[in-house]
Steps between C-alpha positions, in 0.01 A plus 500: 500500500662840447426812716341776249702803465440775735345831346772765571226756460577690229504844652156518566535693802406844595880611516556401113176605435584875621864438349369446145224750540777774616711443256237507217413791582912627506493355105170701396638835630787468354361336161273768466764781623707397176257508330387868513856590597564727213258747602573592865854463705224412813438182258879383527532556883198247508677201296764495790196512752361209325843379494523505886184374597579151321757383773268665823264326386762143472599630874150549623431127399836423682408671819059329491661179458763523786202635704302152447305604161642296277424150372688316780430782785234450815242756356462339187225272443507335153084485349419160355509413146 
């Protein structure tokens, strides 16, 4: 009989939770900054704000998950299926 395989946990964690949720954020700014940027210059200063909240929000999600919040850390607790 074999062993089943282990669920590696798919990221459901609160640190790639936050990650995912910062960097969505990052991609609507700047989505929506290029999209009215032909009307203001403020508009084109916020597509590289968008543009740098995408990888603080892939360091964030770094730093929860060294801190123990992420799928193998000690204050995660996975919820039952």
């Amino acid at each position: 009989m074999t062993n089943p395989i282990a669920d590696p946990g798919h990221g459901h964690s609160p640190a790639a939770w936050t990650a995912v949720i910062i960097m969505l954020f990052g991609f609507l700014l700047g989505t929506l900054a290029f999209c009215f940027a032909e009307f203001s210059p403020i508009w084109v200063a916020l597509i590289w704000v968008g543009a740098a909240i995408v990888p603080i929000g892939a360091l964030v999600g770094v730093i929860l998950a060294k801190a123990g919040y992420g799928v193998r850390g000690p204050k995660y607790a996975p919820k039952a299926h």
